[in-house]
N, C-alpha and C positions, 0 to 999 in steps of 0.2 A: 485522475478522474475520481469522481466521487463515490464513497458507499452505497447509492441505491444504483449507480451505474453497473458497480459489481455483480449486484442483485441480479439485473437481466428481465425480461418481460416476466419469466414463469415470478421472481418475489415478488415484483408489482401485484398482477393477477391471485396471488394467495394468500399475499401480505396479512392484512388482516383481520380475520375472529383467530385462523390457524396461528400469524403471529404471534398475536395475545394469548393465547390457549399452552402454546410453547415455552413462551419467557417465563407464564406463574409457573408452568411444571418446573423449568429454570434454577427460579427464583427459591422454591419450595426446596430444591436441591442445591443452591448455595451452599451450606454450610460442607460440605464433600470437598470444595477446594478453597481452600484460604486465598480471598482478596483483599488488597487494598489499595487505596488511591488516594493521592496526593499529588502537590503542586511543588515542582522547582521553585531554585530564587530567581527563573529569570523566566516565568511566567508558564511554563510547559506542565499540562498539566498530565497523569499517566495514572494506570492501574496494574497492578502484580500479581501473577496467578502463581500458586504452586512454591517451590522450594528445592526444587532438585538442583544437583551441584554446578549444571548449564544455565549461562542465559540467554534467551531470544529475544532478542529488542524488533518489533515489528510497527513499522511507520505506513498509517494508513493515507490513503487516496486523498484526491482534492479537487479543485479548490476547497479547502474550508476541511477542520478536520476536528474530530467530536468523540469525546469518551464514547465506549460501543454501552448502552446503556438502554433500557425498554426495550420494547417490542424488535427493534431495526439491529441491537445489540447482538442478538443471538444472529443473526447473519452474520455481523461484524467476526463473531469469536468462531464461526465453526471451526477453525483449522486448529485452535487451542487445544484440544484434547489430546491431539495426537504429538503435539510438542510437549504436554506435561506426560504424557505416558512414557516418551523416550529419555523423560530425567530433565528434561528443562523447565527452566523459572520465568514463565514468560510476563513482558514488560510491552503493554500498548500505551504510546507518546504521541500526543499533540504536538503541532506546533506553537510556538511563544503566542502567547495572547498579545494581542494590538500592536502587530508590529510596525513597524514604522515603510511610510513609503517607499518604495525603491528596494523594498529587504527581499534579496536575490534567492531563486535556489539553493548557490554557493553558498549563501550567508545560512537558510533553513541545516545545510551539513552541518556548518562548525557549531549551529545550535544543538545539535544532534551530539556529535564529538563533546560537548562540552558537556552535556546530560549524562553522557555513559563517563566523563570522568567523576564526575560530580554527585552521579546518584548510583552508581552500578559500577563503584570501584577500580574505571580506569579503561574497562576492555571486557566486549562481550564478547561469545564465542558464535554467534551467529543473528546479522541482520539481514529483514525481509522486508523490504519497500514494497510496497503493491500499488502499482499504477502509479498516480502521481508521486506517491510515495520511493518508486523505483529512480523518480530523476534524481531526488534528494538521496538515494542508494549511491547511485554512479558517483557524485561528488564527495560522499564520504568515503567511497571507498579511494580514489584518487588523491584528495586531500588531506586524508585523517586516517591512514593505513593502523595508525597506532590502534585503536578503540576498537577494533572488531578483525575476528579470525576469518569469518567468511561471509560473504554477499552476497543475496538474490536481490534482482531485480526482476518481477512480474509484471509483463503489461506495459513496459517503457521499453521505448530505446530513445537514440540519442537525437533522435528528431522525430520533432513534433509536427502534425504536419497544419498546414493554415487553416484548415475548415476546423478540424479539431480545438486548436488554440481559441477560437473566433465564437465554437461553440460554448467552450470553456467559459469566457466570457461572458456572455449573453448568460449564461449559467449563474453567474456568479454574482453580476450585477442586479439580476432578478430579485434572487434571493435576499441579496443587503440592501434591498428597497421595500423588503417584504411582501413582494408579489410571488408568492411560491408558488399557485395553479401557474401562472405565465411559463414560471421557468419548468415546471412539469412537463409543460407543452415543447416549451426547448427540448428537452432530455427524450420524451417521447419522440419526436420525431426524429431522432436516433436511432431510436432502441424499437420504436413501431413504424420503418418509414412506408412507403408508397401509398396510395391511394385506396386499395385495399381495408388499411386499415385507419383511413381517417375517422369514418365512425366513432373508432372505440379511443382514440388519444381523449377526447372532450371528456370522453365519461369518468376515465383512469385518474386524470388530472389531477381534479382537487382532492383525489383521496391520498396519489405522491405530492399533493404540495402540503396536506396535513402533516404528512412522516419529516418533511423538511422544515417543516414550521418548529418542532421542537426539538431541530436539531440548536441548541446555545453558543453559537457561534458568533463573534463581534461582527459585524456588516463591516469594521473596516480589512478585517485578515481575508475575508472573502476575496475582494477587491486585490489586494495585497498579490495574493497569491494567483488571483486569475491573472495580474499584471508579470508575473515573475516568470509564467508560463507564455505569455505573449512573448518575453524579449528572451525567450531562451534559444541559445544559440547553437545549432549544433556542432558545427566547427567547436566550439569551446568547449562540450563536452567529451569530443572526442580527441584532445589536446591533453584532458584530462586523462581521461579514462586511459589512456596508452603509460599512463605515469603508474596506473594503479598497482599494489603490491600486497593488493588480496585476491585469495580467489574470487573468483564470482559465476555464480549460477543467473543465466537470464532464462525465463520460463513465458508462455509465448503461445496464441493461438496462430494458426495459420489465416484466419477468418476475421481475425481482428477486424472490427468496425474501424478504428480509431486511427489507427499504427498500420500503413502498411507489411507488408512480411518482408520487403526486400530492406526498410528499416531496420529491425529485429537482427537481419543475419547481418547486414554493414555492421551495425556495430558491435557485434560481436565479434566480429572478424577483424576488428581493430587493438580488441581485450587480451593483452601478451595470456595472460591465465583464466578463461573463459568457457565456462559449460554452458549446453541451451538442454533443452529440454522444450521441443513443439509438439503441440497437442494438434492434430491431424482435425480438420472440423469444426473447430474451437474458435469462438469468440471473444472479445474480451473480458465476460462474464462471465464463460465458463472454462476461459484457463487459469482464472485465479481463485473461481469458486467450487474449478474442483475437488474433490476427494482426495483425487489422487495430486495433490499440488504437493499440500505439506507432507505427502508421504515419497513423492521425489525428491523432495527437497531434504527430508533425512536420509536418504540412500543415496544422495550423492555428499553428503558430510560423510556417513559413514565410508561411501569407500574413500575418500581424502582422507578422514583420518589413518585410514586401513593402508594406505599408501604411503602417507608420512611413516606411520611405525615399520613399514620395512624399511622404507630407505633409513631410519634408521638405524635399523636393525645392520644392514648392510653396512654401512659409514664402521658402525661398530667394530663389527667384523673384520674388517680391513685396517685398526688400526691396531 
């Protein structure tokens, strides 16, 4: 699912003067953490916060996926602070620009795999999918155990379900036609459904189809990717995912719009080495745009790592 998806009604509703207002303070405050950004040779483009001796490679939402930049940016980055605090160099990647028809999930991993051999020396110590970004999680971590110590997947499980996919779509086709109030309208009646709030979807609209209009995304990777999501298969991911040979953390509202919750626990319940982590209440906007996300997501790296070094310690000891 997409970046203003994450958002949730309350960033719709405050988005922007307070946006704008936020990004210059932002902005004003760049120079406190060294960025940069650059493109792979095989189209992926990414930006690098920070320096510390970890790195978090973190694969956003979809259909359609956009350096976190302007106004909608500072959404995108909230949870970055709290991974450059704990010593991590964190990396947000696109997917390949103009991919070709037919280019699978499966296929989005090994693009991934092939990124972190190619730009980030081989193996990072911690990837975080959110949302869409959590299905292209599960197959890296299944397919490509080599490139990353540990996996969260937020906001994904391994089925999707049809209304979801269908929305996705209609999402996605909107937008690479250039009709962004239309597809607002799609998203809203999501995020604002029942009758209640018809009134205020028309008026919301064209200010979320502004925010999407300048997202610079090719109209054909929209397409691409809302298609990869239609033929995703669960069965196949969960074929996978039982091969996996990292840990992984799945994080999870109960409330989930998107994903039902008997989703979430299935397949976790299939993940040989698998933590959840459900937010009681929680939506899909606000179990990944919580506070408390990236701060569960380093207390339970911490106690794995905390667990590796006894065992060991113990192994030691005993020989």
């Amino acid at each position: 699912m997409s970046a203003l998806k994450r958002i949730g009604l309350a960033g719709v509703l405050a988005g922007g003067a307070a946006a704008v207002i936020a990004w210059r303070g932002r902005q004003r405050n760049a120079t406190r953490t060294l960025r940069r950004t650059g493109r792979s040779a095989e189209g992926m483009e990414y930006v690098m916060a920070g320096a510390g001796p970890r790195t978090v490679l973190i694969i956003p939402g979809g259909p359609g996926s956009e350096l976190p930049t302007g106004p909608l940016g500072l959404v995108m980055t909230v949870d970055w602070k709290h991974y450059l605090a704990a010593g991590y160099r964190v990396c947000f990647v696109t997917r390949p620009r103009n991919m070709p028809v037919g280019h699978s999930i499966a296929d989005m991993a090994a693009d991934h795999a092939r990124f972190i051999q190619k730009e980030l020396g081989g193996r990072v110590d911690l990837v975080v999918g959110k949302s869409y970004g959590g299905l292209i999680a599960f197959y890296l971590a299944a397919n490509h155990p080599e490139v990353a110590r540990y996996v969260v997947a937020a906001g994904a499980a391994a089925t999707v379900p049809a209304a979801g996919r269908e929305q996705d779509r209609r999402w996605a086709q909107l937008r690479a036609e250039g009709r962004h109030t239309e597809a607002a309208r799609v998203m809203l009646e999501v995020m604002m459904p029942g009758p209640r709030a018809a009134w205020l979807r028309p008026l919301i609209a064209p200010v979320m189809g502004l925010m999407t209009a300048s997202l610079k995304i090719p109209p054909g990777d929209l397409l691409v990717e809302a298609e990869a999501e239609c033929t995703f298969q669960a069965s196949d991911v969960l074929e996978h995912a039982t091969r996996a040979q990292v840990p992984m953390l799945m994080v999870f509202g109960d409330k989930d719009e998107y994903i039902p919750l008997e989703s979430f626990e299935e397949t976790a319940a299939v993940i040989p080495d698998c933590a959840v982590v459900k937010y009681a209440g929680a939506g899909h906007a606000g179990s990944i745009m919580s506070d408390n996300f990236p701060r569960d997501v380093l207390a339970w790296v911490s106690r794995r790592d905390s667990a590796m070094d006894e065992s060991t310690l113990q192994q030691t000891a005993g020989t």
